[in-house]
C-alpha positions as CSV (number, residue, x, y, z in Angstrom):
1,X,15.5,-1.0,-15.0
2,X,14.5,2.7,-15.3
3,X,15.9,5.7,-12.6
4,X,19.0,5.1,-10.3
5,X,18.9,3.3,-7.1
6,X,21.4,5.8,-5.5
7,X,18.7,8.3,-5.8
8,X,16.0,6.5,-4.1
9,X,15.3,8.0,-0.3
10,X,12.7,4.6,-0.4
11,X,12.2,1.2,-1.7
12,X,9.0,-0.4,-1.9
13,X,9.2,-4.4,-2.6
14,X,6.5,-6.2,-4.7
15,X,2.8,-5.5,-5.5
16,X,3.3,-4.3,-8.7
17,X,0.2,-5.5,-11.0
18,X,-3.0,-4.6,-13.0
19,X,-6.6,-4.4,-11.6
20,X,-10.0,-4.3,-13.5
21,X,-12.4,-2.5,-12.1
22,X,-15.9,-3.1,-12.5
23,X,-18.8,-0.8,-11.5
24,X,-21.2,-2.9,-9.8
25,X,-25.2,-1.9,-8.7
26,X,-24.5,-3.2,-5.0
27,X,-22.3,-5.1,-2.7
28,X,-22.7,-8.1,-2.4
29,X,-23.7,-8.6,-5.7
30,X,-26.8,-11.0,-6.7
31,X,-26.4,-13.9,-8.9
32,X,-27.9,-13.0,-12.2
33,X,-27.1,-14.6,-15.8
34,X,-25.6,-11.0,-16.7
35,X,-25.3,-7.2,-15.8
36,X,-24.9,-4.6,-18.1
37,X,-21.8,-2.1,-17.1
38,X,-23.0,1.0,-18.9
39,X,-19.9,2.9,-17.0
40,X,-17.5,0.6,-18.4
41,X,-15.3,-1.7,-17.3
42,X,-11.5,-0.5,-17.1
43,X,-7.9,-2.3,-16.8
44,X,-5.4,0.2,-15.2
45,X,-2.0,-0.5,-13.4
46,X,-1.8,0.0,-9.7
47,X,-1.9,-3.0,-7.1
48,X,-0.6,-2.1,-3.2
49,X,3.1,-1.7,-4.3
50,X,2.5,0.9,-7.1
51,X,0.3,2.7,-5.4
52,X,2.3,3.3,-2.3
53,X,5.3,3.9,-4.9
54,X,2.8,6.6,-6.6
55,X,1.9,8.3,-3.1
56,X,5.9,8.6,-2.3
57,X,6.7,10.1,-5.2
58,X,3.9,12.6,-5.2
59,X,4.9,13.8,-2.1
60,X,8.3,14.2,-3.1
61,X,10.6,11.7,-2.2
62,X,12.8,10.0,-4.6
63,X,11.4,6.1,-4.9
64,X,12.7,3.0,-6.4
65,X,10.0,-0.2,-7.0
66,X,11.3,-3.8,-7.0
67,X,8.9,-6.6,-8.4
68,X,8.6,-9.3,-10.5
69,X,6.8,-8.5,-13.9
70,X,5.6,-10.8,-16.8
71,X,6.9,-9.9,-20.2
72,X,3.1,-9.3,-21.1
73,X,0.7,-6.0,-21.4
74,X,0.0,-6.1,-18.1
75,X,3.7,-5.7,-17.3
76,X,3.4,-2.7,-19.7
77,X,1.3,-0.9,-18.1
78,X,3.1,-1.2,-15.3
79,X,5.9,0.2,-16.6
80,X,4.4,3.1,-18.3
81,X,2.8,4.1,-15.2
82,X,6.0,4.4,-13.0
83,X,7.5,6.0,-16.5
84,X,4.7,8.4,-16.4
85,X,4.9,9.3,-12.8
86,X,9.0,9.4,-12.6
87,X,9.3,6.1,-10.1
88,X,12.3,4.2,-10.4
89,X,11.3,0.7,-11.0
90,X,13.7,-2.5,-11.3
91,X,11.2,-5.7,-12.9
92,X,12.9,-8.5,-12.7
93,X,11.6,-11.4,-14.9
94,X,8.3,-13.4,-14.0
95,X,7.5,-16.0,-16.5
96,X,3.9,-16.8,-14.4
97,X,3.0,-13.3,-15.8
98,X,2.2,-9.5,-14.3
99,X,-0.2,-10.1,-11.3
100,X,-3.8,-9.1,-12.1
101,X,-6.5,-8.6,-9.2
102,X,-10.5,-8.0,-10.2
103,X,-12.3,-5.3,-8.6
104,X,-15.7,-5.3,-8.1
105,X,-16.7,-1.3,-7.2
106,X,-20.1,-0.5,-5.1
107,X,-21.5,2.9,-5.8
108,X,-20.6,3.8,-1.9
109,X,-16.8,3.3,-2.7
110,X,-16.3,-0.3,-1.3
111,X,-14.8,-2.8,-3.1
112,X,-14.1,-6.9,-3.6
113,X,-10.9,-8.4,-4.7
114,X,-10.7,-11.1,-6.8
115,X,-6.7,-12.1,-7.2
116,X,-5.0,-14.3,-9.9
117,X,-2.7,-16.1,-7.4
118,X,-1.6,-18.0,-10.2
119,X,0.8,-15.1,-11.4
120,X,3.3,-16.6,-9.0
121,X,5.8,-19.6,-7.7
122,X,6.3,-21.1,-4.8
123,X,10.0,-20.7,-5.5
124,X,10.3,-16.9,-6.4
125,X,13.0,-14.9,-4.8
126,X,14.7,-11.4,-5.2
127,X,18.6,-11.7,-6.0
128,X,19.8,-11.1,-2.9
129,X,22.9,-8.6,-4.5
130,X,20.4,-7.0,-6.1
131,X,18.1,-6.6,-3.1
132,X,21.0,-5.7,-0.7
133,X,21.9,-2.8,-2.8
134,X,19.0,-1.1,-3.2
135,X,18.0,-1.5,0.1
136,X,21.6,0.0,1.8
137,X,21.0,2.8,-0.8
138,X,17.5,4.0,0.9
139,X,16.2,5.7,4.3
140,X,13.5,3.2,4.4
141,X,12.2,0.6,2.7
142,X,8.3,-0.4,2.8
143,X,7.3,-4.3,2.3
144,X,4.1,-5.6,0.6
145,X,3.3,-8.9,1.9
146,X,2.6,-10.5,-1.7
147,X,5.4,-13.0,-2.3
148,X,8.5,-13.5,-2.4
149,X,8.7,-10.6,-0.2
150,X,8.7,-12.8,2.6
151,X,11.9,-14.2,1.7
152,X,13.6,-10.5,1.7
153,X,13.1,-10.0,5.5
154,X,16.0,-11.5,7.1
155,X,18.4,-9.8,3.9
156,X,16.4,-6.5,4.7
157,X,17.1,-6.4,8.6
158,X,20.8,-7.2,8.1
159,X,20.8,-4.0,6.1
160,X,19.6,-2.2,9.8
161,X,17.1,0.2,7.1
162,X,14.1,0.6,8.9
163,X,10.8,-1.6,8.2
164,X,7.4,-1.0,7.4
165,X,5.0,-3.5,6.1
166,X,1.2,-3.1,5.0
167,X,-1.2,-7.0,6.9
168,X,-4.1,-5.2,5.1
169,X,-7.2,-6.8,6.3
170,X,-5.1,-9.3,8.6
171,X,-7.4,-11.4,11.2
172,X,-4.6,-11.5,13.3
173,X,-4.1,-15.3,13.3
174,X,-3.4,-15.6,9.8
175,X,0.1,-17.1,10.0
176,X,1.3,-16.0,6.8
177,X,1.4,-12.6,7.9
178,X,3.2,-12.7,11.3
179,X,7.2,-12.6,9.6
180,X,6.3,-9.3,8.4
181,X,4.3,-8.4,11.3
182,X,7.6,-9.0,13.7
183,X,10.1,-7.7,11.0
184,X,8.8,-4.6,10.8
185,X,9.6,-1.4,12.4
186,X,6.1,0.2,11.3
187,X,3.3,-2.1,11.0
188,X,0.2,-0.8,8.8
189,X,-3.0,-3.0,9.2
190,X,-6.9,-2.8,8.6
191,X,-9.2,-3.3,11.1
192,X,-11.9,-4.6,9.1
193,X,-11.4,-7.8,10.3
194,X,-10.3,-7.1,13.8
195,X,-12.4,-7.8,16.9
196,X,-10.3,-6.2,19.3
197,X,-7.9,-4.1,17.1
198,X,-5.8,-2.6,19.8
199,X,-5.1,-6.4,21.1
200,X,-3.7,-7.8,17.9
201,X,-2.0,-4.2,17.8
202,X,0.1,-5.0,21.5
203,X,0.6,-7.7,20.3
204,X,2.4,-7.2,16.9
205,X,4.6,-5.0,19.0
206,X,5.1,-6.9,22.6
207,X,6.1,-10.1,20.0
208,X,8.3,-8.1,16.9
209,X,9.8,-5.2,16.4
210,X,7.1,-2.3,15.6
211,X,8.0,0.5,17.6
212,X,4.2,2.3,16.1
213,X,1.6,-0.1,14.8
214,X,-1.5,1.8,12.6
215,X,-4.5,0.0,12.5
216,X,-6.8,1.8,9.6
217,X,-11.1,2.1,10.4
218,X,-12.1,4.0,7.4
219,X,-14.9,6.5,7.7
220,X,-14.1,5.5,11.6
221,X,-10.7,6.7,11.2
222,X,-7.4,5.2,12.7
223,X,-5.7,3.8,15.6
224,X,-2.1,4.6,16.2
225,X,-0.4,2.7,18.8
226,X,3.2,4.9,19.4
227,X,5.4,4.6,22.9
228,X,3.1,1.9,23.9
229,X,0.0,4.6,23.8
230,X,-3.0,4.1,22.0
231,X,-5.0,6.8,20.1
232,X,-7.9,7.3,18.3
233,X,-6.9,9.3,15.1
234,X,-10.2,11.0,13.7
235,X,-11.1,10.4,9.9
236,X,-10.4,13.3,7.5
237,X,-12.8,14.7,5.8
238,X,-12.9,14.1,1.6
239,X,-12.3,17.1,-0.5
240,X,-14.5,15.3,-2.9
241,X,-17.0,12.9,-3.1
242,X,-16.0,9.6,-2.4
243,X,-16.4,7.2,-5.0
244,X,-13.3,4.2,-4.7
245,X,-11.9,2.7,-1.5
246,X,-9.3,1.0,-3.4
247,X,-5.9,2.3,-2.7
248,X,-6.8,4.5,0.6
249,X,-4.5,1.8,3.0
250,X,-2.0,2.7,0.3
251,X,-2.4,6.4,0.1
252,X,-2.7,6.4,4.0
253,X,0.7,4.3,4.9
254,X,2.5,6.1,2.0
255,X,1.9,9.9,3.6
256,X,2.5,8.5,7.4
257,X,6.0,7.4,5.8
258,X,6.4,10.8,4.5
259,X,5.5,12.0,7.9
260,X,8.1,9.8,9.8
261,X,10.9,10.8,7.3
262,X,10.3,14.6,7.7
263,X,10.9,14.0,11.6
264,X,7.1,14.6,12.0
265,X,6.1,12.9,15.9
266,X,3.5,9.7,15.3
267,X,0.2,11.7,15.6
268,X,1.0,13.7,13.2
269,X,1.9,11.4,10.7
270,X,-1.1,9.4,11.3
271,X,-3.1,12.8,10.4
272,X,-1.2,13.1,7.0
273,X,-2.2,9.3,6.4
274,X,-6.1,10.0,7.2
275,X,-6.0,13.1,4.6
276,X,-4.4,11.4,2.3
277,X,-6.3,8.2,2.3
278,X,-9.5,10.1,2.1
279,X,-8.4,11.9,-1.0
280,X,-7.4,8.2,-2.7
281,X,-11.3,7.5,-1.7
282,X,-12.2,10.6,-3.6
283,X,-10.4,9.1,-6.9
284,X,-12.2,6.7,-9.8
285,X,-11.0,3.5,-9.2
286,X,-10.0,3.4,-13.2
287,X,-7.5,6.5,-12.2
288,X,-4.1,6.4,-10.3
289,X,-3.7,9.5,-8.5
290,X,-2.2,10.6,-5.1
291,X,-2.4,13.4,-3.5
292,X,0.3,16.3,-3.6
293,X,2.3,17.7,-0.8
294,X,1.2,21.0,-1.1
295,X,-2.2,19.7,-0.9
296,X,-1.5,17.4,2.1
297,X,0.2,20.2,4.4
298,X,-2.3,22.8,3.6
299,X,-5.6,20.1,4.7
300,X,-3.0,19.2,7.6
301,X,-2.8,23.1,8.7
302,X,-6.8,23.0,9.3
303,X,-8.4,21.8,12.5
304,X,-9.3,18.2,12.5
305,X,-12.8,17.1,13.4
């Protein structure tokens, strides 16, 4: 364990794990016998958990990660990366091994996924004492849906902390997803693979306990369901140019939490998440970097487009 759990304002739960990234000439990509990657091909740290983790703690608030990690380099470089960046992290033992995900990088910035489910059991839990404390500890506590974070929900509500959960690119039937669709007090979804994205949004909330559902459209921008109001938030625009999708859903849910703590309204929170998910588009996929809160209220000063 490195930090103090009495210091953390948040806990994030799971997704802790390595990616390689591979450049690739287009998406999808043709069969071939081989392809040379002249630009390389680069193993970093940073799944969903650490890079929400990362975008917390760059905007100044005191975070704690819990995961499972294998006793291998890939758990390494997990822990030198919340080393590096001053995260708290707690990795309990997983004798499976550090998850590890494949990325396959287009040169417009989108991305496939290839992940090594096999870095996990069936019967994989967090210690309940040990999840119990941190949680009471924190303000808030965000849940990745890789497992066993499933099996923290009902510990987590008796807590009373408040929710939030990431169903990434959820098809809203997926059953997997609906305990931390209804657990959550702040549900963060993609709507890549949504074909009426403010239906499955009433719905997370008419059936669980979302009070504001945030359903994430890329360069299209966002929609933030709040008070049982829907709005269209507009996309930010890059400071860069863009050159990595991975890790914007991330970037995006950890600066609407930052929002939400600082007693920002909805709206406005969903505008920190747009600027700060277009910066994570702006940074190599073989980097982790978030963006700063300096950085996010002086973009979030300017007029929006």
């Amino acid at each position: 364990m490195n930090g103090h759990a009495d210091a953390a304002e948040v806990l994030v739960l799971g997704g802790a794990g390595v990616d390689t990234i591979i450049p690739v000439p287009e998406l999808p990509l043709p069969y071939a016998d081989s392809y040379m990657i002249d630009s390389g091909i680069r193993t970093r740290a940073g799944q969903t958990g650490d890079f929400v983790a990362l975008g917390l703690a760059a905007l100044g608030l005191r975070t704690h990660h819990l995961d499972l990690l294998g006793d291998d380099p890939e758990g390494d470089l997990v822990r030198a990366l919340h080393h590096e960046h001053g995260i708290a992290l707690t990795a309990l033992p997983q004798p499976a091994g550090t998850k590890r995900a494949v990325n396959l990088v287009g040169p417009d910035g989108r991305r496939l996924s290839l992940y090594d489910t096999s870095r996990a059991h069936p019967d994989d839990r967090f210690p309940e004492a040990t999840l119990r404390a941190l949680a009471t500890g924190c303000r808030h506590v965000h849940v990745t849906i890789t497992q066993p974070c499933a099996h923290a929900l009902p510990v987590l509500r008796e807590t009373g902390v408040p929710l939030s959960t990431d169903l990434h690119d959820w098809d809203g039937e997926n059953p997997y997803h609906e305990p931390f669709a209804h657990a959550a007090d702040v549900v963060f979804l993609s709507a890549a693979a949504l074909a009426d994205p403010e239906r499955t949004m009433r719905r997370i909330a008419e059936r669980g306990r979302a009070e504001t559902v945030v359903a994430t459209a890329g360069a299209e921008g966002a929609y933030l369901l709040a008070d049982g109001e829907l709005t269209r938030i507009p996309a930010a625009d890059p400071p860069a140019p863009v050159v990595d999708s991975n890790g914007a859903g991330d970037a995006f849910a950890a600066a609407f939490l930052y929002g939400r703590l600082s007693g920002e309204p909805p709206e406005r929170c969903a505008r920190y998440g747009a600027i700060a998910g277009a910066y994570a588009c702006t940074v190599p996929a073989a980097r982790a970097d978030a963006i700063g809160r300096d950085d996010l209220l002086r973009q979030a000063a300017e007029p929006s487009r």
